[in-house]
C-alpha positions in Angstrom: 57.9 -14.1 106.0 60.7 -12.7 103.4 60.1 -16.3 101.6 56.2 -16.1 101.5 57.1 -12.5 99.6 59.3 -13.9 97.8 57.4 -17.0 96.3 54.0 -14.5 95.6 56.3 -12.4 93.7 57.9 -15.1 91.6 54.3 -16.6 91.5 53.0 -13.3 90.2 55.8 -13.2 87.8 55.0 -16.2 86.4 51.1 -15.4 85.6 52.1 -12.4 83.5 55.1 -13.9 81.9 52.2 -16.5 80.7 49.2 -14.0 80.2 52.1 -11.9 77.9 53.2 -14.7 75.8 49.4 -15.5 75.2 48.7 -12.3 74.2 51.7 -12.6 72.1 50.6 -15.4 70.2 47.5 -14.5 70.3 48.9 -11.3 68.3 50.9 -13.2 65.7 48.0 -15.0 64.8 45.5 -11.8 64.3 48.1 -10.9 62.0 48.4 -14.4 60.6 44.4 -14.6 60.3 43.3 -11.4 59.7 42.0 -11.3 63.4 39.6 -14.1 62.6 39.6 -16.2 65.8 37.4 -18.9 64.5 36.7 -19.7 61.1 33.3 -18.2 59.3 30.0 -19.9 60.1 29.3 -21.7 56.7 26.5 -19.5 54.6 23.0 -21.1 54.8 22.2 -22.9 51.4 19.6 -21.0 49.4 17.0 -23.2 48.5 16.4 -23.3 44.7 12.8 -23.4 43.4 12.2 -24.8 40.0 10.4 -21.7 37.8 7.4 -22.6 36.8 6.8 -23.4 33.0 5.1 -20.2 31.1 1.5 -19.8 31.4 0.2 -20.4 27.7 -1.4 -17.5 26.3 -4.6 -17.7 24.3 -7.7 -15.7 23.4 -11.3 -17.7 23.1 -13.4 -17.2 20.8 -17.1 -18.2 19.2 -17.0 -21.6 17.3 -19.3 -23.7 15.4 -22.6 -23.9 17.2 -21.7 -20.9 19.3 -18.6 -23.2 21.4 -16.3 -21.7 23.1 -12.6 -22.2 21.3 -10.0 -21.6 23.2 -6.9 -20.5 20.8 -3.3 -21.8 22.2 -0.3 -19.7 20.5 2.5 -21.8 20.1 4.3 -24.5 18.5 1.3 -26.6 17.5 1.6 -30.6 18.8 2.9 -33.1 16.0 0.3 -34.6 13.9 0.6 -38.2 13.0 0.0 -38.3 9.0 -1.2 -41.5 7.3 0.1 -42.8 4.3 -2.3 -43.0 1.5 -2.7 -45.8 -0.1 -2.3 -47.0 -3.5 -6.2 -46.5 -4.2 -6.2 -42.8 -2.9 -3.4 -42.0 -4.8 -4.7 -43.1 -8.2 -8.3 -41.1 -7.2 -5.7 -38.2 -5.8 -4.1 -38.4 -9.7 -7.2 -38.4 -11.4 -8.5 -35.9 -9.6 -5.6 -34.0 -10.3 -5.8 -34.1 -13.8 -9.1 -33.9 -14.3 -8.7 -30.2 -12.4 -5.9 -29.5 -14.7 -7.6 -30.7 -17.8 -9.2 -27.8 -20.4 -12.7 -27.1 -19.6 -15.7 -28.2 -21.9 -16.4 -25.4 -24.6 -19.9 -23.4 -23.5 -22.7 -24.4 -25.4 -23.2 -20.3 -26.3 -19.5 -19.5 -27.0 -20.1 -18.3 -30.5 -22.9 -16.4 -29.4 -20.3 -14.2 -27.5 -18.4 -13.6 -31.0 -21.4 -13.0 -33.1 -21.0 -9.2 -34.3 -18.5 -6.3 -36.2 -15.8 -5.9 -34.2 -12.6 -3.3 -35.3 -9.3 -2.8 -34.0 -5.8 -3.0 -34.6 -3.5 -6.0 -35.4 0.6 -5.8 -34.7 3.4 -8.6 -35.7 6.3 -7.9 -33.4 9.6 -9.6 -33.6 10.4 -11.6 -30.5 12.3 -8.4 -29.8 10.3 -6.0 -30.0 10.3 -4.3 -33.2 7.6 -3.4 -34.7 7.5 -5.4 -38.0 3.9 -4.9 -39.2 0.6 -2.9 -38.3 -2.8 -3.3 -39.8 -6.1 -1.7 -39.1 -8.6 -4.5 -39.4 -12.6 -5.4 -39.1 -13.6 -8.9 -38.0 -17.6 -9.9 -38.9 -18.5 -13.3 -37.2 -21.9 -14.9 -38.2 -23.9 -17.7 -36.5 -24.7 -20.3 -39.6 -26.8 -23.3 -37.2 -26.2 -24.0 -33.1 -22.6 -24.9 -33.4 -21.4 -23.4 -36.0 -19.9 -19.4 -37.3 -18.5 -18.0 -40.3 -15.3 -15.4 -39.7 -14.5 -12.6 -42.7 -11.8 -10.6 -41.5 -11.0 -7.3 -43.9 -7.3 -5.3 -43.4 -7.1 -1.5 -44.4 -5.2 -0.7 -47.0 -3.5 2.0 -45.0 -1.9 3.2 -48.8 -5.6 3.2 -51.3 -7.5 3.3 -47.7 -10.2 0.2 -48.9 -10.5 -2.5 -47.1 -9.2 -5.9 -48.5 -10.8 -9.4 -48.1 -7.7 -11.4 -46.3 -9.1 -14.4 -44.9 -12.6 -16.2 -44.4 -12.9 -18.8 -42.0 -15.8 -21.7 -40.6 -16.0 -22.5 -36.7 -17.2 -25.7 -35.6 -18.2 -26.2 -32.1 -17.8 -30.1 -31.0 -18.2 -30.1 -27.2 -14.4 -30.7 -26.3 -12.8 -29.0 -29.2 -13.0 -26.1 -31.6 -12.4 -26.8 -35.3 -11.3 -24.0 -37.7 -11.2 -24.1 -41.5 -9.3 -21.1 -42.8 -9.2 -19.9 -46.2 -6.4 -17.2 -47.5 -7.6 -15.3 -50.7 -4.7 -17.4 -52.6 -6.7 -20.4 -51.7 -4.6 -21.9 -49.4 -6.3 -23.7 -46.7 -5.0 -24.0 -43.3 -6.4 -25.3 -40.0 -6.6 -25.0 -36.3 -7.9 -26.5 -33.3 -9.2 -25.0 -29.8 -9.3 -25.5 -26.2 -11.0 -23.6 -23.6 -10.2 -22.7 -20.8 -10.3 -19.9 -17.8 -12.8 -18.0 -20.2 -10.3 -18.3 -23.3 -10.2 -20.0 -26.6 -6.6 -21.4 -27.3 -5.1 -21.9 -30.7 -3.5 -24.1 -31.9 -2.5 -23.8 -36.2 -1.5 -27.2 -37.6 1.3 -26.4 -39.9 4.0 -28.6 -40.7 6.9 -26.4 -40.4 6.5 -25.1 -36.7 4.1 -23.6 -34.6 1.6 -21.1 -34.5 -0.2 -20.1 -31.5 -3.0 -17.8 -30.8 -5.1 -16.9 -27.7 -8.8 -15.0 -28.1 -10.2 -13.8 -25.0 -13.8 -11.6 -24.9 -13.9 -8.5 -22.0 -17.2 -7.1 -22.5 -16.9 -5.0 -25.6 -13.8 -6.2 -26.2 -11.8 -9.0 -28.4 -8.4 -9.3 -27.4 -5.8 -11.9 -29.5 -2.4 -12.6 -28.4 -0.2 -15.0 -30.1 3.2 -16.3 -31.5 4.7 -18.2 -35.0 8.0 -20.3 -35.3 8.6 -21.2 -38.7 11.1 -23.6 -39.7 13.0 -23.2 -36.5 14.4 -19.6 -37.2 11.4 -17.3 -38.4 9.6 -15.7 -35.3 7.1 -13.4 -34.7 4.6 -11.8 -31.6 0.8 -10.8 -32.6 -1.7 -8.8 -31.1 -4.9 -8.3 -32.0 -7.3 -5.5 -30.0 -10.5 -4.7 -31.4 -14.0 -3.5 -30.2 -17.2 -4.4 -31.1 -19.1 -2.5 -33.0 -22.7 -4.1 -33.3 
C-alpha cells in the first residue's frame, strides 16, 4: 500500500514538474514574442481598381443648319497638314503680293482735293526742335477728269501778305500720281504717288536724298506728314494741318 502512495506521489510530482517547466517556457517566450503565440494572420490584399479616365467636359450648342455641336475642352487631336505644292505656293506668292501691293488710285481722288484749304505748316528737326513755322493756304483746281492745278500761298508772318511759293500740276494715271512742281525761282522739281489705305504717298525725285511726304483727307481736313534727307547729313520732319475752307 506504502508503495502505491509512494509511486502516485512521485507520479504527481512528475506532472507538475512538466506542467511548470511548460509554463516556464511558455513564459520566456511571451517575453521573447511579445506574447504572440502564433504569428499574425497575413492582411487581406486590397484589391486596386483602375480610376476611371476624366469625363470630358463640354457644352453644346446651335450649329450650321440648327445641328447640334457638341464643344470638347481640351487639348485638341493632331491634325495632319499637307505640304503644298510647288503650284500653290507660287498662287500663295502672288496672292501675297498682290494684297501687299498699293491700291489703284480712285477715279474721283482729285475731286476730294478740289477747294481752299488753310492751316499750318512746321519743319522740325529729327529732334524735335522747332526749326520753321508757316501759316499757309492751299487752292486745288480740277483742269479736265484727271488732272488739278495746286497754288499754295505762305503768310508772311513779318508784312502779314501772303506770298506765292509754289504752283504745282497733278496728273492722275490709274497706278500712279505725277506731280510737276514749280518754285517761284523757276526751279522745277518732281514727284510721284501711290495710294494706298486712303492715302497719297510721296515720293520727290531729287538726286541728293530723299524726300518723303504723306497727304491724307479726314473729312474737312488735309493732313501732310513727311521727311527730307539731303546729302546724307541735312534732315528735317514736316507737317502740314489745314482745313477746308470752301
Amino acid at each position: 500500500m506504502k508503495k502505491i502512495v509512494v509511486a502516485g506521489i512521485a507520479a504527481a510530482t512528475l506532472l507538475c514538474s512538466s506542467v511548470y517547466a511548460q509554463g516556464f517556457l511558455s513564459s520566456i517566450k511571451d517575453k521573447l514574442t511579445g506574447g504572440e503565440s502564433q504569428p499574425p494572420a497575413a492582411a487581406p490584399q486590397q484589391q486596386v481598381q483602375a480610376t476611371p479616365a476624366p469625363a470630358e467636359k463640354g457644352r453644346t450648342v446651335k450649329g450650321e443648319g440648327g445641328k447640334n455641336v457638341k464643344i470638347v475642352q481640351g487639348t485638341p487631336p493632331a491634325v495632319a497638314t499637307k505640304t503644298p505644292t510647288k503650284e500653290e505656293i507660287r498662287k500663295g506668292a502672288a496672292r501675297l503680293k498682290s494684297q501687299l501691293a498699293p491700291e489703284r488710285i480712285p477715279g474721283n481722288l482729285f475731286d476730294r482735293y478740289e477747294g481752299t484749304w488753310n492751316g499750318d505748316f512746321w519743319v522740325y528737326s529729327p529732334s524735335g526742335t522747332l526749326e520753321e513755322s508757316k501759316a499757309v493756304r492751299i487752292d486745288y483746281k480740277k483742269t479736265g477728269k484727271n488732272t488739278m492745278t495746286m497754288e499754295t500761298f505762305y503768310a508772311d508772318r513779318i508784312s502779314k501778305q501772303w506770298v506765292v511759293a509754289e504752283t504745282a500740276t497733278y496728273s492722275n494715271e490709274g497706278d500712279v500720281v505725277r506731280v510737276t512742281i514749280r518754285h517761284p525761282s523757276n526751279d522745277v522739281a518732281t514727284q510721284v504717288g501711290h495710294f494706298n489705305d486712303g492715302q497719297l504717298f510721296l515720293l520727290a525725285n531729287i538726286k541728293d536724298g530723299v524726300e518723303h511726304y504723306r497727304e491724307r483727307i479726314d473729312g474737312q481736313r488735309l493732313l501732310v506728314d513727311g521727311f527730307g534727307v539731303y546729302g546724307g547729313k541735312d534732315s528735317h520732319v514736316f507737317i502740314g494741318r489745314f482745313v477746308r475752307q470752301r
